[in-house]
Backbone as ProteinMPNN parsed JSONL, in Angstrom:
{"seq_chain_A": "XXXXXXXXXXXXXXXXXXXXXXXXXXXXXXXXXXXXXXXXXXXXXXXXXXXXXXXXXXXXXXXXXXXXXXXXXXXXXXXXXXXXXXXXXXXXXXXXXXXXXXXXXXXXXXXXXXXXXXXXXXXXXXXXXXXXXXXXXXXXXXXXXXXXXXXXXXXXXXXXXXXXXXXXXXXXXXXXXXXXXXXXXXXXXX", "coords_chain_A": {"N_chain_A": [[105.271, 98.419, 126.396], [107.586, 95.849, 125.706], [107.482, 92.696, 125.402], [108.115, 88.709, 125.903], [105.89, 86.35, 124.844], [103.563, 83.992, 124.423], [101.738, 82.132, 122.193], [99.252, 81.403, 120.043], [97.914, 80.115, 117.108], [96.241, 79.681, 113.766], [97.552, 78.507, 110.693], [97.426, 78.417, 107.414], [98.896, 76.307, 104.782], [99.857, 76.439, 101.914], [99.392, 73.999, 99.237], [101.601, 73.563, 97.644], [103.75, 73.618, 99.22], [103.106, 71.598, 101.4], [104.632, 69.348, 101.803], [106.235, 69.939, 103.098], [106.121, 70.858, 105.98], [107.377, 72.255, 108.096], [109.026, 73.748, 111.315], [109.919, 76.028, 110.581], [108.967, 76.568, 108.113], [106.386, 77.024, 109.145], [107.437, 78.834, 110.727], [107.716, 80.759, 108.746], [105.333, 81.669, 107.573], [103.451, 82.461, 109.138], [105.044, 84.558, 110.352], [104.549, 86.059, 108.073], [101.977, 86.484, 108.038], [101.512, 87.617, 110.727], [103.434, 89.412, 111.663], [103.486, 93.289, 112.28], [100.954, 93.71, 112.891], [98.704, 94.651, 115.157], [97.09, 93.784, 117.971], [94.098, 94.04, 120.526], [94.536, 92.578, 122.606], [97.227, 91.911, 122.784], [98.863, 93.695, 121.781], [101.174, 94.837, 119.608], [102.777, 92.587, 116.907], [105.615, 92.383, 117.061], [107.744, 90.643, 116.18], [107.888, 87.033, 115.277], [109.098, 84.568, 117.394], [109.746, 81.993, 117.723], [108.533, 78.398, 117.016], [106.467, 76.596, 118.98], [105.125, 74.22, 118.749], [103.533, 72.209, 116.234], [99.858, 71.614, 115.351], [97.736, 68.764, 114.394], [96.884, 69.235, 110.872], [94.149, 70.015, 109.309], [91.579, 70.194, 106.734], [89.574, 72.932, 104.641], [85.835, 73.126, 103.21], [86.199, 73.725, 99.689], [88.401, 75.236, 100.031], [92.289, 75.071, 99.459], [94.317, 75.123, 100.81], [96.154, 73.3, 103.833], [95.311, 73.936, 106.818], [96.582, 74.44, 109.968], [96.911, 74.332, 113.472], [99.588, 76.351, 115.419], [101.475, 76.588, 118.153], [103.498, 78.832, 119.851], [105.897, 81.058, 120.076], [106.9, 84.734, 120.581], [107.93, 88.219, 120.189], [106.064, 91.041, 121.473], [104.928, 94.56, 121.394], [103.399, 96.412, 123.62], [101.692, 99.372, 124.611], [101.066, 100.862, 127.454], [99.073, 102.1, 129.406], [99.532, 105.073, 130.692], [102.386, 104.662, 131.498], [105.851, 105.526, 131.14], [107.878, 106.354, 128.272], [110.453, 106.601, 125.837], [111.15, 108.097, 122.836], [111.128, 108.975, 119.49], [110.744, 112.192, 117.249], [109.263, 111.732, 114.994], [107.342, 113.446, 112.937], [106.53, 116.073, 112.504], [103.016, 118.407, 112.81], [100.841, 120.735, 112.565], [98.791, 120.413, 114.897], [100.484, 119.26, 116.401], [103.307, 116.899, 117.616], [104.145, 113.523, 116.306], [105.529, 110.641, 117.59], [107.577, 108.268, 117.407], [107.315, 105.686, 119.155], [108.383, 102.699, 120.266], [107.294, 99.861, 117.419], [105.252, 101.498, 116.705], [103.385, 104.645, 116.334], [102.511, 107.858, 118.83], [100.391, 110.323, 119.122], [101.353, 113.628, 120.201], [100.109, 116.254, 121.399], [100.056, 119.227, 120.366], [99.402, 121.139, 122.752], [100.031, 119.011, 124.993], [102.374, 119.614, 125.138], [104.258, 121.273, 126.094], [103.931, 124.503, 128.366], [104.249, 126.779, 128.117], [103.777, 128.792, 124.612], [103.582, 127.287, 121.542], [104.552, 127.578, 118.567], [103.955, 126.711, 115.078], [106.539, 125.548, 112.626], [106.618, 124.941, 109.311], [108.092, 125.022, 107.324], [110.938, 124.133, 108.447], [110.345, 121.869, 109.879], [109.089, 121.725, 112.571], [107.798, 122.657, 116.155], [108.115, 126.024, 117.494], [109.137, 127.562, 120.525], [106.996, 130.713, 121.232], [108.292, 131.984, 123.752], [110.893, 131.68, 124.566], [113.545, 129.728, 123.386], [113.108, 127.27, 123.012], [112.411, 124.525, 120.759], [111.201, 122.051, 118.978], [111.282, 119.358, 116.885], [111.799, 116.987, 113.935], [113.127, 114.371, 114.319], [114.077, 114.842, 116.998], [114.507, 113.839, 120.341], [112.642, 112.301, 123.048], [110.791, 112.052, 125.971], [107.814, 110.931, 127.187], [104.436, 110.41, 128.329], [101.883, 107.886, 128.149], [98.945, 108.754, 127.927], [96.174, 108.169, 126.136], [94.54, 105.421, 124.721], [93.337, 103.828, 122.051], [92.739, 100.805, 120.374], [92.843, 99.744, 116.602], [92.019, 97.049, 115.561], [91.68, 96.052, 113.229], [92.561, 97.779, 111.292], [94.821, 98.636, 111.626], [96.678, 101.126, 111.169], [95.152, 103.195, 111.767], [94.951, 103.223, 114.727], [94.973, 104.379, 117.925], [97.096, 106.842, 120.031], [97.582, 108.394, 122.317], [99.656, 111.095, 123.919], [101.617, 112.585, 126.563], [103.673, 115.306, 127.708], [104.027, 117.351, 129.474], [104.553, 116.899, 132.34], [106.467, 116.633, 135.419], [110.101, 115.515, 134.436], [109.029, 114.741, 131.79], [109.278, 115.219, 128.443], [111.21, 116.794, 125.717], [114.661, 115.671, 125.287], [116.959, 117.28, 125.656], [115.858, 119.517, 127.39], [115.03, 118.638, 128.931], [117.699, 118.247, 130.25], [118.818, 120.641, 130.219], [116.623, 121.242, 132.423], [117.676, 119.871, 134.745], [119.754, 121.047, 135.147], [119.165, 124.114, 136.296], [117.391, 123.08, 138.448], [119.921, 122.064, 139.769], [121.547, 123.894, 140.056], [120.075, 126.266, 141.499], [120.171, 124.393, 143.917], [122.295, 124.361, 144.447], [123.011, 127.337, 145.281], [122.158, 127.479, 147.139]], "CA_chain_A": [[106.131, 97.499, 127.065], [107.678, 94.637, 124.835], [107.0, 91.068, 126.009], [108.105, 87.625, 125.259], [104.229, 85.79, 124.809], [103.071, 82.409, 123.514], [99.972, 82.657, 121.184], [98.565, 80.351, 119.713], [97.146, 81.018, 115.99], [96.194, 79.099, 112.813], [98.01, 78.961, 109.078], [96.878, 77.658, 106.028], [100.264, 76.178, 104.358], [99.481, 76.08, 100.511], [99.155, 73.113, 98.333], [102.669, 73.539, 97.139], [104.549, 73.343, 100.492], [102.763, 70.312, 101.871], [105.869, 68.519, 101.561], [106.89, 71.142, 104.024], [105.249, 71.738, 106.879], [108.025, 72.21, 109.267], [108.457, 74.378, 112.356], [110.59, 77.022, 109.8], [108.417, 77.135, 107.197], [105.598, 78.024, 110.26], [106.889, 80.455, 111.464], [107.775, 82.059, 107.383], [103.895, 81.7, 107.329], [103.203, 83.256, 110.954], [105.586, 86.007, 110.327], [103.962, 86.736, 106.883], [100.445, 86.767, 108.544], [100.876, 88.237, 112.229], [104.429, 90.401, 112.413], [103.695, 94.586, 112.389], [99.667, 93.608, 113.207], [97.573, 95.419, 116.061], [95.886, 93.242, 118.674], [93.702, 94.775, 121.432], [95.502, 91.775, 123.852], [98.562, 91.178, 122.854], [99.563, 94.835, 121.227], [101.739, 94.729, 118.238], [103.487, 91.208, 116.956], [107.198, 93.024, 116.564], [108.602, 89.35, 115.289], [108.048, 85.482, 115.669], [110.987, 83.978, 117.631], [110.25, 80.448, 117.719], [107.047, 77.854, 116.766], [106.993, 75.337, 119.552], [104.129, 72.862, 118.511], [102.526, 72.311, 115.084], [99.206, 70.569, 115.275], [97.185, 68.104, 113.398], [96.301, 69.973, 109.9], [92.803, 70.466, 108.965], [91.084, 70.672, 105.167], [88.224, 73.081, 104.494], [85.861, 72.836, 101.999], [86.67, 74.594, 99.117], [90.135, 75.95, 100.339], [93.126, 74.232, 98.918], [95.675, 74.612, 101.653], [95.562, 73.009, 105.101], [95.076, 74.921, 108.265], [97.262, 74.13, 110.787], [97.381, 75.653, 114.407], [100.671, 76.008, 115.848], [101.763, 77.631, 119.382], [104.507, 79.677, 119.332], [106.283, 82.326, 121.176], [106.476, 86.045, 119.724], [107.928, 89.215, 120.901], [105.367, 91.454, 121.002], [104.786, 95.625, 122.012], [102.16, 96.651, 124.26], [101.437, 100.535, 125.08], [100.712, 100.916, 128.566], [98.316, 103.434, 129.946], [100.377, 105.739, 132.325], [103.608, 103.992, 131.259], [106.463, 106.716, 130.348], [108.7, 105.813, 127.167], [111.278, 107.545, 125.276], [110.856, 107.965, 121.584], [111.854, 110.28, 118.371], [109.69, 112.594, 116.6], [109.301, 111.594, 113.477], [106.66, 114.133, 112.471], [105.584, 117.681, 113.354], [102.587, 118.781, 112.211], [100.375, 122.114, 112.878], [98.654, 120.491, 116.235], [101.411, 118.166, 117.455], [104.184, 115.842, 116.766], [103.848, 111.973, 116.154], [106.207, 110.338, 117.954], [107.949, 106.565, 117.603], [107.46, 104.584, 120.588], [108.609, 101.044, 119.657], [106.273, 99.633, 116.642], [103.828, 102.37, 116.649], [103.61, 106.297, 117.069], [101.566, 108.153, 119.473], [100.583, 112.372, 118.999], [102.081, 114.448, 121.479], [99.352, 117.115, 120.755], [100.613, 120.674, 121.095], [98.845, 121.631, 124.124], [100.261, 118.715, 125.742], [104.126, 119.901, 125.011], [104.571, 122.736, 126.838], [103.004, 125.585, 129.236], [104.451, 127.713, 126.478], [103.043, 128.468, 123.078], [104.286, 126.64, 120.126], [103.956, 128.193, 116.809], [104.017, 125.565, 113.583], [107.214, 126.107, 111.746], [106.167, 123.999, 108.595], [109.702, 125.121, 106.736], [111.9, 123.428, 109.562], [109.451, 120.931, 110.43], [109.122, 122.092, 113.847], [107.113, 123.461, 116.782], [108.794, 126.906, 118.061], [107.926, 128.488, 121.15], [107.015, 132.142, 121.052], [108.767, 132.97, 124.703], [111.926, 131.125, 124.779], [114.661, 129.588, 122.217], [112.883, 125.854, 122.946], [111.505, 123.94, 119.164], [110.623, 120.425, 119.073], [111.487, 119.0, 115.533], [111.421, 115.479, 113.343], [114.333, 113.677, 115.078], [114.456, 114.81, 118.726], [114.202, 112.435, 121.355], [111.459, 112.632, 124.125], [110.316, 111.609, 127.155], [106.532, 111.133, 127.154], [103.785, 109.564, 129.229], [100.527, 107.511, 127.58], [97.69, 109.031, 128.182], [94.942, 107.382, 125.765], [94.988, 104.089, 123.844], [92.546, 103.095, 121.084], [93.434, 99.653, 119.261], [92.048, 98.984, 116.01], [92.58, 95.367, 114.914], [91.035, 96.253, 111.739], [93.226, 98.902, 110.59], [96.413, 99.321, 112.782], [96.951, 102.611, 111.003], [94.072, 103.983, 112.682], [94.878, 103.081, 116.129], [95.503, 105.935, 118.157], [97.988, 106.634, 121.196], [97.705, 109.677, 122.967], [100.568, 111.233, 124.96], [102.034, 113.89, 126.785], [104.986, 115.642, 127.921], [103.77, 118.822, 130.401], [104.335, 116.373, 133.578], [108.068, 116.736, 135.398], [110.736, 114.831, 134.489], [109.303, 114.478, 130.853], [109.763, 116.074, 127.417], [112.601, 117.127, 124.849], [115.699, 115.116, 126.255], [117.928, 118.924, 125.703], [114.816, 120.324, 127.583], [115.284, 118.11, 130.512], [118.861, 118.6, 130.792], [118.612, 122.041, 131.224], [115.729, 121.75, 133.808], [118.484, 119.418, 135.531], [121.041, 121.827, 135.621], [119.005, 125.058, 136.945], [117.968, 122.746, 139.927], [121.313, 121.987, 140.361], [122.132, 125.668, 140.362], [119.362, 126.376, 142.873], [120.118, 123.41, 145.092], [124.076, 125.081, 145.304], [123.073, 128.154, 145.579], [121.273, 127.562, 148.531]], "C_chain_A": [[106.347, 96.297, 126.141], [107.957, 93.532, 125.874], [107.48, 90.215, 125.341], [106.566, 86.834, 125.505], [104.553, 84.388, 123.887], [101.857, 82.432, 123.623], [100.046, 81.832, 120.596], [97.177, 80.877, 117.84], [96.901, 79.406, 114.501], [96.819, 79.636, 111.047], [97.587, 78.041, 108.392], [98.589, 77.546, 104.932], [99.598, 75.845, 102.661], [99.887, 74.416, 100.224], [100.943, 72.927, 97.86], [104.219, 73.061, 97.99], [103.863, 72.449, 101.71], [103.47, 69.318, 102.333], [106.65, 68.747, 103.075], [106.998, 72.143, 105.043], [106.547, 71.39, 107.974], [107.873, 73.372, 110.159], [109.168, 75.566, 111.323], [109.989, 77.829, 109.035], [106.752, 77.881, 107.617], [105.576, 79.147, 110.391], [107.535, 81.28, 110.118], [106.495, 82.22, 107.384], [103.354, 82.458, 108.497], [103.743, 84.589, 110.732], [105.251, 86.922, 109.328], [102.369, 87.996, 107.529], [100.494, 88.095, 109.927], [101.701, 89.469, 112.464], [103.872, 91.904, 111.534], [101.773, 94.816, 112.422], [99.631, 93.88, 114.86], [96.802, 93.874, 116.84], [95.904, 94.088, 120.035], [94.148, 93.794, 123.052], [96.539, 91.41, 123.942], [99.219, 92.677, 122.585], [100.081, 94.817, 119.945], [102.655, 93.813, 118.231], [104.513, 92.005, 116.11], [107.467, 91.838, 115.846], [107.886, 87.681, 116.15], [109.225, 85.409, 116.008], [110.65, 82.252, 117.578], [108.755, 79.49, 117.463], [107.454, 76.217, 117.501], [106.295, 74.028, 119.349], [103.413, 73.35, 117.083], [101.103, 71.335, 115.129], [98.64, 69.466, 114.212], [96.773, 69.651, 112.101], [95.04, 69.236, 109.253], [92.061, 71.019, 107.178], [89.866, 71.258, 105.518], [87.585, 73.094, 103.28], [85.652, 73.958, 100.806], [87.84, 75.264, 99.11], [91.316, 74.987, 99.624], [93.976, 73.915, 99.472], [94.974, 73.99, 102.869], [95.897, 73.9, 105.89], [95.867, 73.726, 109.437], [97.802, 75.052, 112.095], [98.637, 75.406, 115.276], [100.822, 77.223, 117.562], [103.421, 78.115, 119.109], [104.778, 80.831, 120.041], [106.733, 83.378, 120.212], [106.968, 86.978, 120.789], [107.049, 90.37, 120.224], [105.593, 93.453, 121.849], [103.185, 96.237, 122.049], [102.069, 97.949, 125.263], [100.97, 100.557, 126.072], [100.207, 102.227, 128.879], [98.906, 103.878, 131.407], [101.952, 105.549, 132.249], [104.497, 105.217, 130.297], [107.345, 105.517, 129.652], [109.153, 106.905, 126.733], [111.159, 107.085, 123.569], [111.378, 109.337, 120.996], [110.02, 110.644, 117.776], [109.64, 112.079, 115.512], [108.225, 112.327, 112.442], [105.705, 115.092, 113.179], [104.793, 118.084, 112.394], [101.427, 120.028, 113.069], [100.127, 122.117, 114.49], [99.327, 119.426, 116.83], [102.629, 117.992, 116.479], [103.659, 114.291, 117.35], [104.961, 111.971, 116.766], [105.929, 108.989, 117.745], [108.084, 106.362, 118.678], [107.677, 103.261, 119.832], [108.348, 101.096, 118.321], [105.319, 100.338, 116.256], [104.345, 103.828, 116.785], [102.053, 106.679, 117.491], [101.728, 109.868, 119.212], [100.806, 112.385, 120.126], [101.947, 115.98, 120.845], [99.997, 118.26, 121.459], [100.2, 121.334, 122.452], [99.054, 120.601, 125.132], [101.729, 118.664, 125.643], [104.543, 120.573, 126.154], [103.735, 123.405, 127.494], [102.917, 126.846, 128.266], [103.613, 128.024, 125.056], [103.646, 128.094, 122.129], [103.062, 127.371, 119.183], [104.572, 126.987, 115.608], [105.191, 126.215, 112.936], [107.461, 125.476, 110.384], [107.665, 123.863, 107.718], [110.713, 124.126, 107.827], [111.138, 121.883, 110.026], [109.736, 120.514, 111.929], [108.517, 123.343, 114.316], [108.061, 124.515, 117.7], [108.19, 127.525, 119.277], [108.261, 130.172, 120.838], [108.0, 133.239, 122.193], [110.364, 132.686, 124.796], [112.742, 130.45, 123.319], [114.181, 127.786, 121.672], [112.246, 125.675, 120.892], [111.929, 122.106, 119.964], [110.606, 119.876, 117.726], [111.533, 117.269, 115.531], [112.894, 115.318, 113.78], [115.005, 113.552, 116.304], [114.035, 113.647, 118.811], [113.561, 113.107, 122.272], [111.289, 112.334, 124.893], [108.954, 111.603, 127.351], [105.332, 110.28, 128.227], [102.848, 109.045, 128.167], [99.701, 107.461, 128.333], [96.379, 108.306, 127.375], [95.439, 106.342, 125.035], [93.95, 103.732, 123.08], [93.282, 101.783, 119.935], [92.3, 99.805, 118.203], [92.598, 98.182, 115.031], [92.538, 95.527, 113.48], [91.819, 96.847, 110.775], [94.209, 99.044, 111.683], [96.523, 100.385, 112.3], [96.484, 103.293, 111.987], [93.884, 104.044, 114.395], [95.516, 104.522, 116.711], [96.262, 105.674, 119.367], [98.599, 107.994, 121.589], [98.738, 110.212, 123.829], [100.995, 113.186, 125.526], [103.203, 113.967, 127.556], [105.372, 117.014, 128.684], [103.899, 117.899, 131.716], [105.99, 116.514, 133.876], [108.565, 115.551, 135.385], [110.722, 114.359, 132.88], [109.439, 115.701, 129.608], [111.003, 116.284, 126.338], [113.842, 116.802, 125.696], [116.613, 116.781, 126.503], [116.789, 119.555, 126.855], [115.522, 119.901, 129.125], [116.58, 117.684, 131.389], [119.078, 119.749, 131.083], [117.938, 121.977, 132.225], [117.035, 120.976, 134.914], [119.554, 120.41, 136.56], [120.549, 122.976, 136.471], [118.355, 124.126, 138.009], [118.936, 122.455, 140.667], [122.035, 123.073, 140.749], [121.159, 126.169, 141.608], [119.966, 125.858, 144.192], [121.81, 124.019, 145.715], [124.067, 126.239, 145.469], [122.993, 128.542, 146.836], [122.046, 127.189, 149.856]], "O_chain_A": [[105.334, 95.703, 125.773], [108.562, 93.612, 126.943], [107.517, 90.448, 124.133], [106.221, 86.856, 126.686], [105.395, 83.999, 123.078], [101.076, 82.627, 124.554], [101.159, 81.309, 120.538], [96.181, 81.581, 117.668], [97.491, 78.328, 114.567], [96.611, 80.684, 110.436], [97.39, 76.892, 108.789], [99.208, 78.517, 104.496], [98.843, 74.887, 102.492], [100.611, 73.767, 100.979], [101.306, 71.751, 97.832], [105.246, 72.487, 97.627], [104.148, 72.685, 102.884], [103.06, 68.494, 103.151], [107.328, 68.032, 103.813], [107.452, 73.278, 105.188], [106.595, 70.318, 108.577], [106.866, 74.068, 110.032], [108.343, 76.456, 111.525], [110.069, 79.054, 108.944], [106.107, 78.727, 106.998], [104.766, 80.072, 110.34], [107.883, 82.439, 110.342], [106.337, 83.4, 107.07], [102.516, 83.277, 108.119], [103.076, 85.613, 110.879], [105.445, 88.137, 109.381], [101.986, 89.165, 107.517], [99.793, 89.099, 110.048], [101.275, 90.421, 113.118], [103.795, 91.834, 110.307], [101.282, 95.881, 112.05], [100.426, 93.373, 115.651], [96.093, 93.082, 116.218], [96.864, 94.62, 120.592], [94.083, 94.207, 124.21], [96.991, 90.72, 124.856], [100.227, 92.87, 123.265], [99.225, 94.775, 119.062], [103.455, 93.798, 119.166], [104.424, 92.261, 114.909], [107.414, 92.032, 114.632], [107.551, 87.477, 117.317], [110.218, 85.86, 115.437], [111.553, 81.443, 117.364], [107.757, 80.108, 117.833], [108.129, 75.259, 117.124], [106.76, 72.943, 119.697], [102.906, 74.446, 116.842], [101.346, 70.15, 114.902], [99.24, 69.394, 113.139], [96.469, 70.789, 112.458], [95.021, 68.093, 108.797], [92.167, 72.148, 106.699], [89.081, 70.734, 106.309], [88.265, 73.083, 102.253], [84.987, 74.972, 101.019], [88.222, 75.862, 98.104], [90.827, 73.932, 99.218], [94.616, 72.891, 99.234], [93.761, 74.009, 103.075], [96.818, 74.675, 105.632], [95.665, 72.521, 109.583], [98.608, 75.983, 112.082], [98.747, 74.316, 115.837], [100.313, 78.318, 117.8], [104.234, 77.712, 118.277], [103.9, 81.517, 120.565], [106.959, 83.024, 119.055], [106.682, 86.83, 121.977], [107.086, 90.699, 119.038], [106.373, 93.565, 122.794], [102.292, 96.44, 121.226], [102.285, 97.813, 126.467], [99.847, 100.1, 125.858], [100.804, 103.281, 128.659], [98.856, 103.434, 132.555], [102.694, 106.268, 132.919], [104.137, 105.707, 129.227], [107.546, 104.364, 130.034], [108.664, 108.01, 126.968], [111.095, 105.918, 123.182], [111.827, 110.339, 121.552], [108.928, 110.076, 117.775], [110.793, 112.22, 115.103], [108.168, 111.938, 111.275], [104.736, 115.039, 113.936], [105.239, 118.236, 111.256], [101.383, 119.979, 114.298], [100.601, 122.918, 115.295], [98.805, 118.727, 117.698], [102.941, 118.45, 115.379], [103.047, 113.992, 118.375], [105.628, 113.005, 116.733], [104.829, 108.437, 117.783], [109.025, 106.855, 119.3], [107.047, 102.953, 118.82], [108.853, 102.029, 117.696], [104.491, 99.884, 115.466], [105.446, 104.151, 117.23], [100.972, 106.294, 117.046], [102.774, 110.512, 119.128], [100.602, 111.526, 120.984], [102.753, 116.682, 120.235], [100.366, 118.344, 122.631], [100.975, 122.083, 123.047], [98.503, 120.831, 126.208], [102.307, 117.664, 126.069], [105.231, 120.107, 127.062], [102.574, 123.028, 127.336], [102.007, 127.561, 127.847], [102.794, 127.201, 124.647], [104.537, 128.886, 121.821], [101.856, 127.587, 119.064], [105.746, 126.621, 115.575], [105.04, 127.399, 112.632], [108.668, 125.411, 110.153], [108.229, 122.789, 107.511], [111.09, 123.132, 107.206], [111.777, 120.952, 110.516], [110.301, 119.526, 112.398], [108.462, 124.447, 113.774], [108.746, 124.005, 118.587], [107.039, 127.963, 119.275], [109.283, 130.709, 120.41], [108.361, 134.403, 122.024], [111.055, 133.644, 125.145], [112.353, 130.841, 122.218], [114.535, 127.176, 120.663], [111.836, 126.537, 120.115], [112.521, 121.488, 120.849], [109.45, 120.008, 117.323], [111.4, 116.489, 116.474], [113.731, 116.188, 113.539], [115.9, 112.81, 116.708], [113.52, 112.796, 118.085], [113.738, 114.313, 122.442], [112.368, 111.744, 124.927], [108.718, 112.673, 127.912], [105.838, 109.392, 128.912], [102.9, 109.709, 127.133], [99.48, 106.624, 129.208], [95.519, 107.858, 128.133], [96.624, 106.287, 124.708], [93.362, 102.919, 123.793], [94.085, 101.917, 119.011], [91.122, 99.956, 118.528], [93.324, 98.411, 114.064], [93.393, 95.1, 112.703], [91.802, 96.52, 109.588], [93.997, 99.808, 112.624], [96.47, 101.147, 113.265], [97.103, 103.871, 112.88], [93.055, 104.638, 115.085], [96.226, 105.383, 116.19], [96.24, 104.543, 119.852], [99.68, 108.51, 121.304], [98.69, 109.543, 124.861], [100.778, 114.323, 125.107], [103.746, 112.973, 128.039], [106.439, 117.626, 128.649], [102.999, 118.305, 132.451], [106.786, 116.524, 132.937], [108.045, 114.588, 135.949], [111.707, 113.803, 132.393], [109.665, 116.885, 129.857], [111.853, 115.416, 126.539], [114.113, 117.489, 126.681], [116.773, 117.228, 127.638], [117.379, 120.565, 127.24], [116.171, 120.492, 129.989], [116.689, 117.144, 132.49], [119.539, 120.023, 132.191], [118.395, 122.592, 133.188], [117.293, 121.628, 135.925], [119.918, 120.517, 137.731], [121.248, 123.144, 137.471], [119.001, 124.445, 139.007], [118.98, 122.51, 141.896], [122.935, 123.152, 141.585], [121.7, 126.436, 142.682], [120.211, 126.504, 145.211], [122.291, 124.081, 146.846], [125.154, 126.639, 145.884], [123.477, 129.48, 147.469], [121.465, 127.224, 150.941]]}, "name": "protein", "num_of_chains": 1, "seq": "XXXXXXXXXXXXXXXXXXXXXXXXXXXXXXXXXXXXXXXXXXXXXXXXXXXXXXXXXXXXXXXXXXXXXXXXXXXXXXXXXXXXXXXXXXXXXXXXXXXXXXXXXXXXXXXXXXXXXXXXXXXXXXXXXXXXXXXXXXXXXXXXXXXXXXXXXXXXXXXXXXXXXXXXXXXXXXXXXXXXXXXXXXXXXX"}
């Protein structure tokens, strides 16, 4: 879920731009430090939008710049447990595909695709099933739920974001226009 937030953080403005501590050159220093970073309360800092207070600045010893904490508002994205989103694959590999949600990608492990069996088609870069004409490739679009969430602050790579796409209503957008249509064919048949 992306958020507008006001956070509150500290920068160290070098020695050189002293001259130059405005709210601009803040948030170039804020956006250096905080934007495409992992927190386990805020989620991921997509962009600085605005730095509404700069405070007193602070020398430590030995450091050369001052520290200065400023508040500041930030749009940020924050994975919700249970929360469906729509996203692209951007990588199939033997037991899943990665998928882009916002700022981040979450697996959308093969056994939570389908009821079906997917077979790895490493040439196409895409999961085929064995009974039907369905694949799942790098550039669909999806429909997915989040199922697990691990942050780590430390390493944003490493954060993980579990999902799936065997619940109704989600999955391969082509997928779930067909299921549309044969209830629609049911529902007039009837």
């Amino acid at each position: 879920m992306y958020k507008r937030v006001r956070l509150k953080d500290t920068v160290e403005v070098p020695p050189r731009h002293l001259a130059d501590v405005t709210p601009e050159r803040v948030k170039r220093l804020l956006q250096d430090k905080l934007e495409g970073r992992m927190d386990e309360d805020v989620g991921s800092v997509v962009s600085i939008v605005e730095v509404q207070d700069i405070g007193d600045g602070s020398v430590l010893p030995n450091r050369p710049g001052v520290y200065y904490e400023a508040e500041f508002d930030a749009i940020t994205y924050d994975p919700h447990m249970q929360e469906v989103v729509d996203g692209i694959v951007v990588e199939v590999v033997e037991f899943g595909a990665f998928v882009g949600i916002g700022p981040v990608d979450g697996l959308l492990h093969v056994s939570q695709i389908s009821d079906e069996y997917l077979a790895y088609d490493g040439e196409n870069q895409q999961l085929a099933s064995t009974e039907s004409s369905d694949t799942l490739g790098v550039g669909d679009s999806v429909r997915v739920r989040i199922v697990t969430k691990s942050i780590d602050e430390r390493n944003p790579r490493d954060s993980k974001i579990g999902l799936t796409a065997k619940q109704p209503g989600l999955g391969k957008h082509g997928w779930l226009q067909t299921e549309r249509e044969e209830r629609q064919a049911t529902t007039e048949g009837n």
